[in-house]
C-alpha positions, 0 to 999 in steps of 0.5 A, spaced: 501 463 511 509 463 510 512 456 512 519 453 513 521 446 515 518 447 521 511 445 518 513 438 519 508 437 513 503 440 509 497 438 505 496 443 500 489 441 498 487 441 505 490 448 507 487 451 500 481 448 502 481 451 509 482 458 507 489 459 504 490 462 498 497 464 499 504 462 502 511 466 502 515 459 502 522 459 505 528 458 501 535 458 506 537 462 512 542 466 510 547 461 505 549 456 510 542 453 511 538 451 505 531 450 507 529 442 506 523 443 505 523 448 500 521 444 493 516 440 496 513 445 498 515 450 492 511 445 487 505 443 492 503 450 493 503 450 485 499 443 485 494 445 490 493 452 486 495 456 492 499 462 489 507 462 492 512 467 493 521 464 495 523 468 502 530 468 505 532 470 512 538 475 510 544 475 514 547 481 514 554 479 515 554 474 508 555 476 502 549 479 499 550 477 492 551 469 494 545 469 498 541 472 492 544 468 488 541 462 492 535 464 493 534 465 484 538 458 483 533 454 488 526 458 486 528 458 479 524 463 473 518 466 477 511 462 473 505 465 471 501 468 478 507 468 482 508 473 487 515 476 488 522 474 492 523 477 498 527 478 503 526 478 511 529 482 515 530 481 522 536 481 525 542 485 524 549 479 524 553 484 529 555 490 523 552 496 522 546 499 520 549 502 515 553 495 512 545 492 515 543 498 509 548 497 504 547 489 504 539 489 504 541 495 497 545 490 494 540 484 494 535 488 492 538 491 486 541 484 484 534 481 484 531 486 482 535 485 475 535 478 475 527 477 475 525 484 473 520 486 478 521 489 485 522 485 490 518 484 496 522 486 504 519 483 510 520 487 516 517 490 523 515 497 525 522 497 530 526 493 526 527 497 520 530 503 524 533 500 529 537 494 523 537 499 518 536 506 520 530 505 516 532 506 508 529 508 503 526 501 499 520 503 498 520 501 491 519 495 494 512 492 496 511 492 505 511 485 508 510 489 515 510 483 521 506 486 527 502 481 532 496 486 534 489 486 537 489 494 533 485 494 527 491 496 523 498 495 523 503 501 525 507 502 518 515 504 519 518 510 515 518 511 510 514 507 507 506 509 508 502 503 506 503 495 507 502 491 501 502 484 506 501 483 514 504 478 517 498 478 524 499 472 527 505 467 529 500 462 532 495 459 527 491 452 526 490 451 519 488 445 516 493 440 514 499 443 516 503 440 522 506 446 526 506 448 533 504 455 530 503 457 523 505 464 521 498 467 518 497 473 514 493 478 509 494 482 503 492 489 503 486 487 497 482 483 493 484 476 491 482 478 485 488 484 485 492 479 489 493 475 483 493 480 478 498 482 482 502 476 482 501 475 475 504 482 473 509 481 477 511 474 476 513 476 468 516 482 470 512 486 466 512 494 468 518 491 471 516 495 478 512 495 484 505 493 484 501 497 489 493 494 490 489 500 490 486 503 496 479 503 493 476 504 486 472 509 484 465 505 480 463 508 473 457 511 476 462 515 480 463 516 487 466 521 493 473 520 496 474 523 503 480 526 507 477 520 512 477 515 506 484 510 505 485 514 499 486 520 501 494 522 505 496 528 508 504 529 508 509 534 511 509 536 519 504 533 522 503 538 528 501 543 523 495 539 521 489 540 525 483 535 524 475 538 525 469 533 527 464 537 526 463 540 519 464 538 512 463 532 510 464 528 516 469 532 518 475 535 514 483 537 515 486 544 514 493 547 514 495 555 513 497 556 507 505 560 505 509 564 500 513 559 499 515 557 493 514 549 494 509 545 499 510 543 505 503 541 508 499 538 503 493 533 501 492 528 496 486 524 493 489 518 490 485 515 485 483 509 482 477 508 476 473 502 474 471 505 468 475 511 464 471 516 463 469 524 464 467 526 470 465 533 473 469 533 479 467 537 485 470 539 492 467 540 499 469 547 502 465 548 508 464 556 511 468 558 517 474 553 516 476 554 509 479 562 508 484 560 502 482 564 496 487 561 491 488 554 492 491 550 487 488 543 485 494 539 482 490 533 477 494 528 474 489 524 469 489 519 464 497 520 463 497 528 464 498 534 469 493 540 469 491 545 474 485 548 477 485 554 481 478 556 485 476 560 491 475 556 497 471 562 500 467 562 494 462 556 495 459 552 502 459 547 500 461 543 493 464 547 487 467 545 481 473 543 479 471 542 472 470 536 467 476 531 467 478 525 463 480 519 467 483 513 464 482 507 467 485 504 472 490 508 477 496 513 478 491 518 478 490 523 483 489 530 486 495 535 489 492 541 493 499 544 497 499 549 502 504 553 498 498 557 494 502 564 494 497 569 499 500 574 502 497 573 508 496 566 512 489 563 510 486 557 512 486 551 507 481 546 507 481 539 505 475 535 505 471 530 500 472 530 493 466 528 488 466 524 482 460 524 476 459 522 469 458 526 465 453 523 460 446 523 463 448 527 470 446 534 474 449 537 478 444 542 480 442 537 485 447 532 486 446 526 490 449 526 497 456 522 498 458 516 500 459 514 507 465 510 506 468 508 514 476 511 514 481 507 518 484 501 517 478 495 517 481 489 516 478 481 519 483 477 521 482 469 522 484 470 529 489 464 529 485 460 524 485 458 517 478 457 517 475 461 512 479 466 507 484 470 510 484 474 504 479 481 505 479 488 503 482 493 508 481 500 507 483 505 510 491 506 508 494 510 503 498 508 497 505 510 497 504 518 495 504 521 489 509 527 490 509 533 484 
């Protein structure tokens, strides 16, 4: 939940009890208004061992550096297992998008200096276009507040993952006097929320934190154009989807002699365990024509290229063996600029993971069914039960070349 003095009063014990197992707590509302319930509730969630995080409603007409200064006296030095500052943006004090933009810069990058990690923004899908213009902050995690019945909330550019859902603004949770609690959820595990907030609240790495959009077990796995780890990029018009061939549907673009991509597929990838595995891609007969698609594999720290005929095998065909650290920023680059001559088809589709040790390829087992789309439960105004689920189906911030 995220509160202000509006909740009258809370009982941190009870709340966490009732499901909650993390709060965004209000700081002030520009410079003007500081927020009397803000140390109370500050040091009850800390008691109550609900994990924390400062906001502060930002007003774009104050002094940008004066409201971050503020917020950094009142929430003092982040402790172990606190989550980020951030700001909430919601209205634009009658300035510019471009003065909006360039205050928002301002308390990022002052923040961002004075804590060591990035701050979180907190905004709507309209909001951020119609306040800002929609710059670019994607350095900072996504704090996306949409009241939706969807499955999934509708993400503003150019950030194309959320990192927390503010879903509904009429929750009952137990032990908070409010006319309506503000609920929400994170786009993960508890357990990656507080490995989250513990990375984040030393400053270590100095930089955004992103909950991996799906792991890949050490006994190896399969990552689908319809998994949440799998985005494409550039102009979506020349991106066709096909229902009925590969492995449970595929996508495909025509390739170009250009000398960059401009459509494109990537397989984000996250390992419970490093190892080496032998890496396959699906390439199904009757879609894929591209005779020199070049797969881009970032592993372990380091870029290599493998370039196979589409053509060549209905079916899986191997990329080789590869060694993966564990953990993320790892994935798979397949761009449309694969340099033939003539327009061909180039498909995107599964990608499978099999240790090497003890496997045979000659007759692999079959992929997994992961459902794509977002599949995130809510508590439907309701703090009964954890408010923190897994949610598939969404895209990490791409990992471009």
């Amino acid at each position: 939940m995220d509160v202000s003095y509006y909740e009258t009063s809370i009982d941190w014990a009870r709340a966490k009890a009732a499901g909650i197992e993390f709060s965004f707590i209000r700081v002030s509302d520009g410079t003007a208004t500081i927020d009397t319930k803000f140390a109370q509730y500050w040091a009850g969630a800390k008691t109550a061992g609900v994990i924390r995080g400062a906001y502060q409603f930002f007003r774009p007409n104050q002094d940008a550096i004066a409201q971050a200064d503020l917020l950094l006296s009142m929430m003092g030095t982040l402790q172990p297992g606190d989550l980020p500052p951030v700001l909430d943006v919601e209205v634009s004090g009658g300035v510019s998008k471009a003065q909006v933009a360039a205050g928002i810069h301002k308390w990022v990058d002052h923040v961002t200096a004075a804590t060591g990690v990035a701050p979180i923004i907190y905004t709507g899908l309209y909001s951020w276009a119609d306040l800002a213009g929609s710059p670019n902050l994607t350095t900072s995690p996504l704090w996306l507040a949409q009241y939706t019945s969807a499955a999934c909330p509708n993400i503003p550019s150019p950030w194309t993952t959320w990192s927390f859902w503010q879903h509904s603004s009429t929750g009952a949770v137990d032990g908070v006097t409010a006319s309506g609690v503000d609920l929400n959820v994170f786009n993960g595990t508890l357990d990656e929320l507080k490995a989250y907030a513990a990375t984040a609240s030393g400053g270590g790495g100095g930089g955004t934190v992103t909950p991996p959009c799906g792991t890949i077990d050490a006994a190896g796995g399969t990552v689908d154009d319809s998994d949440a780890c799998f985005s494409a990029g550039g102009p979506a018009q020349y991106m066709r989807q096909v229902a009925d061939a590969g492995m449970n549907g595929l996508q495909w673009t025509h390739t170009t002699a250009s000398a960059s991509e401009a459509n494109y597929g990537q397989w984000d990838l996250d390992f419970a365990a490093a190892g080496t595995y032998h890496v396959e891609v699906y390439t199904a007969a009757g879609y894929a024509t591209s005779t020199n698609a070049d797969y881009e594999i970032r592993a372990n720290g380091a870029m290599q290229s493998v370039t196979i005929d589409q053509t060549k095998v209905d079916g899986w065909q191997p990329l080789g063996d590869v060694t993966f650290a564990a953990g993320g920023d790892q994935f798979i680059n397949l761009g449309d600029n694969t340099g033939e001559a003539t327009q061909q088809q180039l498909v995107f589709d599964a990608v499978r993971f099999t240790p090497v040790a003890g496997a045979h390829y000659d007759d692999p087992p079959p992929p997994s069914s992961e459902p794509g789309g977002c599949s995130v439960a809510r508590t439907s105004g309701s703090a009964g039960g954890p408010v923190l689920v897994l949610a598939l189906g969404l895209v990490l911030r791409r990992r471009r070349r």
